[in-house]
C-alpha positions, 0 to 999 in steps of 0.5 A: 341766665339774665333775671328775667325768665324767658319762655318759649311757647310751643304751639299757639292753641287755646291753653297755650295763650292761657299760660302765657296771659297767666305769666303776665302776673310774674314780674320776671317771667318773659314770653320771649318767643312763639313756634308754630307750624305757620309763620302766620300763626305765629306772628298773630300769636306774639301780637299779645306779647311785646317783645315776642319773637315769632317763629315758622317752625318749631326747629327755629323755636328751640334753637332760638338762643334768647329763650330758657325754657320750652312750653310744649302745648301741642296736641297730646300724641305730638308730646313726645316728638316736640319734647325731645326735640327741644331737649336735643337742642338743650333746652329745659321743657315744661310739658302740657298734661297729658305728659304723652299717650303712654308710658313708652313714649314718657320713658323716652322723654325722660332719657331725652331729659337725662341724656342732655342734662336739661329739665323737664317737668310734667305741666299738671300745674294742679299740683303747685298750686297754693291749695294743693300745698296747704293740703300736703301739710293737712295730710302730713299734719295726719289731723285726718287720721288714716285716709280711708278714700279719696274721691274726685270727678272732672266732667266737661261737656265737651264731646258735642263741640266737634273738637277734635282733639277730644273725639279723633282717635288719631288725635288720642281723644276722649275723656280719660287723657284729657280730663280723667288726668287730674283725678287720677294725678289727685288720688296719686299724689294723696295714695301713691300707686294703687294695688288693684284698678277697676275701671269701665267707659262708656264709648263714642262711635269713633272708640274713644272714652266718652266718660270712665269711672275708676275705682282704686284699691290700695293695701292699706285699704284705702279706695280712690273712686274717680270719674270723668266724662265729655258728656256733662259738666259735673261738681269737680269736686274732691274729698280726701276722708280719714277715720279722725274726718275729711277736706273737702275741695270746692269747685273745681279742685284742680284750680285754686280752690277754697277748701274745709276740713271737717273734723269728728268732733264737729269742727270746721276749718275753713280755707277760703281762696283770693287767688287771682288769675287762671293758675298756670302760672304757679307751675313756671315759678316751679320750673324756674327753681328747677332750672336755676338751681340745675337739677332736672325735675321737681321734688313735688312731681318727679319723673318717677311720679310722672311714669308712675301715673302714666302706667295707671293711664295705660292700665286704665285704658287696657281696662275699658279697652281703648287704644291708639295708634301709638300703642 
């Protein structure tokens, strides 16, 4: 493997041209190569990328020998197929949120990834980034004293767009899997698992979550309380609260973010943000550690963690009652 890191996107959409104007800001990070369903969607893809090789399949994509990494950036139900595909053809893949539609399907990327011997890494790219670190430490410090709960809330308007990917049940629609994955992976990584899960949607006509509201129970007492909806742009927010004070993340705490912590004798410790560009990309750096160093996933996002957050997924949906047709 050359200094260079070269990336192969698969799928042309929207969060897939994100990551790959992100990688811009990385000297030794290459978007070698593009795969889609057309030739055409392809080749206007690469146009924005020198060097960019265009392919008219995804098979072509991960057999393509120049490329060290596989982004899969498809929509949610086609996860596991291009997943594994790109496992099989030996290549390390970064997988867009959410990992899959359940548990199942992430089990069987996961064995896919330990069969071949190759990485793979949930792309909740919230969890590298600067802010999120500094917060470890404060949380590790124990400067909050016992967490007491964790609030976090991501709403978009969204479901008046007439996008399908967030309103078709065949395409695993609705608020939960695309925009309730960040709180639920927040108060994950802050919590661990819940001992008890509340939950309650409101529907759309076609049956998919058009906003869901969560509340988890821990043994130690803690509660995380976590909305999301499509229906209205919301604060996306997020406080961590412990009995000695509480961080507080501004808008919108899944992107680098400035945050504070407030303490019980009154002071406050700002932390403020300069960072520049989307954020994508700090998940990359991530990877590239992982695939160079040969292991097969990330200490700050293990597989374990990974199903661990799928299962509430799959709890949560079984709470409000939303199912797909992969279930």
């Amino acid at each position: 493997m050359s200094q260079e890191f070269k990336w192969g996107i698969l799928g042309t959409g929207g969060i897939a041209r994100a990551f790959a104007r992100d990688l811009s800001f990385l000297n030794n990070h290459i978007v070698a190569a593009v795969g889609s369903r057309t030739k055409e969607s392809a080749e206007d893809f690469s146009m924005e990328f020198p060097g960019c090789t265009a392919h008219g399949s995804y098979e072509d994509l991960v057999t393509d020998p120049n490329i060290d990494a596989i982004y899969v950036a498809t929509p949610h139900p086609m996860h596991v197929t291009h997943t594994v595909l790109a496992l099989n053809a030996g290549k390390p893949v970064l997988c867009e949120k959410p990992f899959s539609i359940n548990t199942a399907e992430a089990r069987q990327m996961i064995e896919a990834s330990i069969e071949n011997n190759v990485a793979l890494l949930e792309a909740m790219w919230m969890r590298f980034l600067p802010h999120i670190f500094t917060l470890r430490k404060i949380l590790a410090s124990g400067i909050l004293g016992e967490i007491i709960s964790v609030t976090a809330d991501h709403g978009q308007r969204l479901a008046d767009q007439g996008i399908p990917r967030l309103i078709e049940p065949s395409l695993a629609g609705g608020a939960l899997l695309d925009l309730g994955i960040y709180p639920v992976s927040f108060a994950h990584m802050v919590l661990g698992v819940p001992e008890r899960i509340q939950a309650d949607a409101i529907m759309t006509e076609k049956g998919v979550d058009a906003s869901t509201s969560m509340l988890f129970t821990y043994k130690s007492g803690a509660q995380a309380i976590l909305t999301t909806t499509m229906i209205a742009q919301t604060p996306c927010r997020a406080v961590i609260s412990g009995k000695n004070g509480w961080l507080e993340i501004d808008r919108t705490f899944y992107n680098p973010a400035a945050m504070r912590v407030h303490l019980f004798d009154g002071s406050i410790t700002e932390y403020p943000s300069d960072y520049k560009g989307h954020g994508l990309r700090e998940q990359a750096i991530e990877f590239e550690k992982i695939v160079r160093s040969g292991n097969y996933e990330s200490v700050h996002l293990t597989h374990k963690h990974t199903l661990e957050i799928m299962e509430l997924m799959d709890q949560i949906r079984n709470k409000i009652g939303l199912k797909y047709q992969q279930d």
